[in-house]
C-alpha positions as CSV (number, residue, x, y, z in Angstrom):
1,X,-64.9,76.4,-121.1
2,X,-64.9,78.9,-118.0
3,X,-61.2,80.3,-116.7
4,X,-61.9,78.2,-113.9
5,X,-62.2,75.1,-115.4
6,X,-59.2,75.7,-117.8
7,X,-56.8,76.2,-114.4
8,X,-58.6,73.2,-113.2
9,X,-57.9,71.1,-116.5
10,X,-54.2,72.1,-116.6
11,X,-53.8,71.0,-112.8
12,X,-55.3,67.8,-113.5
13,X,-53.5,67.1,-116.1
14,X,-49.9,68.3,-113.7
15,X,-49.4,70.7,-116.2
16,X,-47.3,73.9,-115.3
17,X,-48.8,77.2,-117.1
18,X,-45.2,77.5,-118.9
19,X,-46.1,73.5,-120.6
20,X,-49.9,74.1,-121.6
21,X,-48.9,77.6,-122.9
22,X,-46.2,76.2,-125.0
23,X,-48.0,72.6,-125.7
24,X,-51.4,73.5,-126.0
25,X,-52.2,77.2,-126.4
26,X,-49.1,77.7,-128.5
27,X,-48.7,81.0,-127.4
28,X,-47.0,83.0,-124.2
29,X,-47.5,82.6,-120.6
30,X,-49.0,85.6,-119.8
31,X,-51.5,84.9,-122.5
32,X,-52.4,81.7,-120.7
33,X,-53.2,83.2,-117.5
34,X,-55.0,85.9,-118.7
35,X,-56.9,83.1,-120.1
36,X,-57.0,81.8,-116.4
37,X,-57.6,85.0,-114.8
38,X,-60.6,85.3,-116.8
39,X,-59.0,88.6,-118.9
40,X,-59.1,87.2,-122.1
41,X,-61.8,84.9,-123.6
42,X,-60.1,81.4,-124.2
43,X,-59.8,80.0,-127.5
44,X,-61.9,77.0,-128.9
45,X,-59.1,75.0,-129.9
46,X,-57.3,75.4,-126.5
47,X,-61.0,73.9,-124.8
48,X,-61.1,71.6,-127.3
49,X,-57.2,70.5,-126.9
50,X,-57.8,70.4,-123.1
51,X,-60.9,68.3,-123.3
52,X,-59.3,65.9,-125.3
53,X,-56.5,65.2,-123.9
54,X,-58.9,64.4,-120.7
55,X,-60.4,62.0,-122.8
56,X,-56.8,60.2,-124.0
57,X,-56.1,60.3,-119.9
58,X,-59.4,58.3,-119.1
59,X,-58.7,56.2,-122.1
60,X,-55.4,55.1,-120.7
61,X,-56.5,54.7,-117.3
62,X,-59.4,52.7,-118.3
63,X,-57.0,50.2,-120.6
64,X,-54.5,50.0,-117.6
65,X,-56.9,48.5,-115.0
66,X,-58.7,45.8,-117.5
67,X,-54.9,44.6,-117.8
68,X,-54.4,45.2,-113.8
69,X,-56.3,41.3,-113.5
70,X,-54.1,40.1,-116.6
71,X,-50.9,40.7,-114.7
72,X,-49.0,37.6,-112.6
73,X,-46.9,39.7,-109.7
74,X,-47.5,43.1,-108.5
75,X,-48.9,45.8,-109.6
76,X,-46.5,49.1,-110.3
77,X,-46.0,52.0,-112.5
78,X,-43.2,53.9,-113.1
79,X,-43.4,57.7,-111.7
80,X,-40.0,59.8,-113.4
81,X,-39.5,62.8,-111.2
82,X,-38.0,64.8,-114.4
83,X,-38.6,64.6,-117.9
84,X,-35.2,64.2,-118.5
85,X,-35.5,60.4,-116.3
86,X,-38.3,60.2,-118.6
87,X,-36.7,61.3,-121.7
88,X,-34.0,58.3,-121.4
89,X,-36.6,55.3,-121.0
90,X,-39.3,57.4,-123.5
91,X,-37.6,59.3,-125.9
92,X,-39.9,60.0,-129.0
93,X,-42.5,61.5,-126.3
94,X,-42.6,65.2,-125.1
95,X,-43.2,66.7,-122.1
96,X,-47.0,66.9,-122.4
97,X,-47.0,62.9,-122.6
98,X,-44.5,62.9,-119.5
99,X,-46.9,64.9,-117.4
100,X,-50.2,62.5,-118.7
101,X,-48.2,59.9,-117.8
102,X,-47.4,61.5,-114.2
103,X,-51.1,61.9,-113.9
104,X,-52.4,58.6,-115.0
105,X,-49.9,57.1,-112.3
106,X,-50.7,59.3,-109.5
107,X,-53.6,58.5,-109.9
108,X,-54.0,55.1,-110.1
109,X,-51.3,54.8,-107.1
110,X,-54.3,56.7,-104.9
111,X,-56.9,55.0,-106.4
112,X,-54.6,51.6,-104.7
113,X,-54.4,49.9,-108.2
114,X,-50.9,50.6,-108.8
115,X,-47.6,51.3,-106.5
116,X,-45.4,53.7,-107.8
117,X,-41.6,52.8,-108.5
């Protein structure tokens, strides 16, 4: 994985450099955007985490519009503004999960599948 890609991976995924240096690199923030910056070579297990959690995202997306023609009424996701309005209706997930979730939805809201609420 090139720096470029990793900065593009942790956008898509709405991540802030603070979260995917805390969630998935496990290390500092300056250590992350070296790794974005190109400066320092990044890890295999941070690619590997990144990709994966790319792959959970289509996963999810994928299972949420076969159910989209299951459904009687409309068609909405929830969209929390904060983790913490996350927090109260999810509470065993973290904030990596918030921001997947915040991803999955914005996406399918511009895709027109879902309306956000």
């Amino acid at each position: 994985m090139t720096n470029l890609e990793l900065q593009a991976y942790r956008r898509f995924l709405m991540l802030k450099v603070s979260e995917a240096s805390e969630y998935i690199g496990k290390t500092d923030v300056e250590t992350w955007r070296k790794w974005e910056n190109g400066s320092l070579p990044i890890p295999e297990n941070v690619a590997i985490a990144m990709k994966e959690l790319k792959a959970f995202r289509n996963e999810k997306i994928k299972l949420i519009i076969n159910s989209i023609n299951d459904r009687v009424g409309s068609n909405t996701i929830r969209y929390f503004m904060t983790y913490l309005e996350f927090k109260k209706v999810n509470p065993d997930l973290d904030v990596l999960q918030w921001r997947l979730h915040q991803s999955i939805a914005t996406e399918l809201y511009f895709r027109g599948l879902e309306k956000l609420c």
